[in-house]
C-alpha positions in Angstrom: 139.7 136.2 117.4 141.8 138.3 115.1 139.9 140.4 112.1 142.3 141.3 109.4 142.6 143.7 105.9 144.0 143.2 103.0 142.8 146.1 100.8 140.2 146.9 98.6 137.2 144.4 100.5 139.3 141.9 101.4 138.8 141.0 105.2 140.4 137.9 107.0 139.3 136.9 110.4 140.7 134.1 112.2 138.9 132.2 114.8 140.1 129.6 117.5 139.2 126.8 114.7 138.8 128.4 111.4 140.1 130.9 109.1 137.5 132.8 106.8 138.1 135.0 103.7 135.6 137.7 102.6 135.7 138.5 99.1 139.6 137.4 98.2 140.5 139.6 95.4 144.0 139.0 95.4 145.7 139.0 91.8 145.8 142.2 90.5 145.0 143.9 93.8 148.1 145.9 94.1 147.3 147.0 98.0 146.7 143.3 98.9 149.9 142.0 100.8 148.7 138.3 100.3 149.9 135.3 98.1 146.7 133.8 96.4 149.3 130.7 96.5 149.6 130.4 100.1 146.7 132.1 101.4 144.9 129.5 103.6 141.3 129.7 104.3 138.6 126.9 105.8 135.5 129.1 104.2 134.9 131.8 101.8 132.1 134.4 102.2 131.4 136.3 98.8 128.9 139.7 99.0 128.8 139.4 94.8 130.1 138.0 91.6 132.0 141.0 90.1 135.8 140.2 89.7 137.6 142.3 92.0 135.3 140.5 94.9 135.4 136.9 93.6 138.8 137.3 93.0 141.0 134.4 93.9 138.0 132.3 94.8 138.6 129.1 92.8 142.0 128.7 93.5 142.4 129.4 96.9 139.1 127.0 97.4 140.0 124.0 95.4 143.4 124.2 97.0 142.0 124.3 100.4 139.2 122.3 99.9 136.9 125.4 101.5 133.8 125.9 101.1 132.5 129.2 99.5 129.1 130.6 100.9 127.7 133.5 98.4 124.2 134.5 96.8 122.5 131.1 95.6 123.5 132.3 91.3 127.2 132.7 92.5 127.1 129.9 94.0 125.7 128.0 91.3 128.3 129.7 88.7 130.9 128.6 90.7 129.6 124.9 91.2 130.1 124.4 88.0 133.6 125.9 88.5 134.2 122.4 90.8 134.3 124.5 94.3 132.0 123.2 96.9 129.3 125.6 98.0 126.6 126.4 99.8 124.0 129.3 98.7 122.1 131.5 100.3 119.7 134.6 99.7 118.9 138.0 101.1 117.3 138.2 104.4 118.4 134.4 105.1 120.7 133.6 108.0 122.2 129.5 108.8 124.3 128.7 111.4 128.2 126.9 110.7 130.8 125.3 112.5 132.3 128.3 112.4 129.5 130.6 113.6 126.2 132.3 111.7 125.9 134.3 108.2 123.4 136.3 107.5 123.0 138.2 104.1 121.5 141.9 103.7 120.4 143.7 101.0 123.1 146.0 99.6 122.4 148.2 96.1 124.6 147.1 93.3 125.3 144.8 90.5 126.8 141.2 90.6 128.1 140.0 87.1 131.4 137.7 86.6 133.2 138.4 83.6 134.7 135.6 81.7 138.4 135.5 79.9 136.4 136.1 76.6 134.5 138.8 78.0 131.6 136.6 78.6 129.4 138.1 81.0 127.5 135.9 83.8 125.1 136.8 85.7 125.4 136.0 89.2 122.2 137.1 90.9 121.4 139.7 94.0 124.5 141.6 96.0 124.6 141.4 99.4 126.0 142.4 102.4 127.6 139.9 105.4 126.6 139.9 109.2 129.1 137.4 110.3 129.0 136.6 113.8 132.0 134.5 115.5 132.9 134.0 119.1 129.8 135.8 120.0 131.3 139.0 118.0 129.0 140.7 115.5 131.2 141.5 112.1 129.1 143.4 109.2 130.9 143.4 105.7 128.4 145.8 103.6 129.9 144.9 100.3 129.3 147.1 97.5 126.4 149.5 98.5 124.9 152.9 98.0 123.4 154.0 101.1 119.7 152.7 101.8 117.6 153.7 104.6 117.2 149.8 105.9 121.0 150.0 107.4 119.1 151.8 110.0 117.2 148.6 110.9 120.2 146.9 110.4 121.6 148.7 113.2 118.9 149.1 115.4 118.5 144.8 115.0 122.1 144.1 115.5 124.8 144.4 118.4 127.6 145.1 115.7 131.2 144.9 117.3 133.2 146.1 113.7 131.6 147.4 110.2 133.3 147.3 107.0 131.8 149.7 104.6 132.7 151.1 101.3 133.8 154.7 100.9 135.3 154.9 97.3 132.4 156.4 95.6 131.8 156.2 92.1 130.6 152.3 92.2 129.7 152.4 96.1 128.5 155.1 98.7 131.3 158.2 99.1 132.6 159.2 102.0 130.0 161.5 102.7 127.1 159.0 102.3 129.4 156.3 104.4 129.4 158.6 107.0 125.7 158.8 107.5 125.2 154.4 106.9 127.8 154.6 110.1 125.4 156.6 112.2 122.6 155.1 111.4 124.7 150.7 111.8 125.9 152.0 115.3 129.0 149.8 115.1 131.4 149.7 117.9 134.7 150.1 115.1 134.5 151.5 111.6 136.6 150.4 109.0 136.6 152.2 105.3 137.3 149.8 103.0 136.8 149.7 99.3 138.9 153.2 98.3 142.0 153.9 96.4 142.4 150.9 94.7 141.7 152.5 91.3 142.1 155.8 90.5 138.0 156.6 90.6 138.0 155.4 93.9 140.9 157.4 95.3 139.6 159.0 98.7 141.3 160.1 101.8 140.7 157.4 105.1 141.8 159.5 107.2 139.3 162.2 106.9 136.7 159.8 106.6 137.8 158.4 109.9 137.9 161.8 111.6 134.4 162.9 110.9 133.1 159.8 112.1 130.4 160.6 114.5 129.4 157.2 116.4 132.1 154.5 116.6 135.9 154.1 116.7 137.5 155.0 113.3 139.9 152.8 112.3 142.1 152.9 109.0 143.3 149.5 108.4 146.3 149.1 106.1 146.9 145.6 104.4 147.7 143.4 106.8 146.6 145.2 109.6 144.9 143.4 112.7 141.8 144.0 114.8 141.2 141.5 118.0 138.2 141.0 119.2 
């Protein structure tokens, strides 16, 4: 199974049979090296409705024919968009072809905003436990750090974690630090940093502080396999 980034939260991972996107936000992400054209995908997991996680949703879906999996009001909002979807809530878990997603609690917003600056809505954040191939993959979305990514870990087996480092609309670096000691993942990712100028932070650092896991700075395009 191969597990790749594509800056900001974007996160590929390819399995034997089917290729999943996490939170495509492709156009206007100027560290993503993918084409929202071309870009294939057989699902799409999304942690929350803002715009720079939804992203390329629609398109890359309908063109696909994928099927999105997000909070239950995303996925409503973008039923009516005509993407097939399937909803889901905090704390719930179902099993796919593909393999089982659960959703976790993360602490943030979740609104889409229209063309006309309409603003929608779109229910709870979350967080992704995505297991494949018998590996555990945790996507913690946007998230300050809360005490339950303890339980997280200690309930878990978690082969790779993706969490947020940017600071300013997530956990910093210094707050990411302690949600990695406390998820226990085999690999650490940062993810979430640099693509605006609030969010600027240094990986590197945040990678060599790391007490439990394998750091790992992932540059677009970059590839884990599991």
């Amino acid at each position: 199974m191969k597990v790749s980034y594509h800056g900001h939260a974007v996160v590929k991972v390819e399995s034997d049979k089917n290729t999943i996107l996490i939170d495509p936000f492709i156009t206007g992400n100027g560290l993503c090296d993918l084409n929202a054209d071309e870009v294939k995908a057989d699902y799409i997991l999304l942690t929350h409705g803002h715009n720079d996680h939804v992203g390329d949703t629609v398109e890359i879906a309908k063109r696909n024919d994928a099927l999105v999996i997000a909070p239950n009001e995303l996925a409503d909002y973008l039923d009516t968009k005509g993407v097939k979807v399937h909803g889901m809530h905090i704390g719930g878990s179902r099993e796919f072809d593909f393999g089982k997603v659960k959703f976790t609690q993360a602490f943030h917003g979740s609104g889409f905003s229209e063309e006309d600056g309409t603003i929608i809505y779109t229910g709870m954040p979350a967080g992704i436990l995505l297991t494949v191939e018998g590996k555990t993959i945790y996507h913690l979305g946007d998230t300050a750090l809360f005490t339950d990514l303890k339980m997280y870990g200690e309930m878990h087996d978690i082969d790779v974690a993706f969490i947020p480092i940017g600071d300013n609309f997530t956990m910093g670096p210094d707050d990411a630090l302690i949600a990695a000691d406390w998820i226990k993942a085999k690999i650490v990712v940062p993810i979430h940093y640099n693509t605006f100028p609030v969010i600027e932070q240094n990986p590197e650092d945040f990678v060599r502080k790391l007490k439990t896991g394998e750091g790992k700075v992932m540059h677009a395009g970059s590839v884990l396999e599991l």
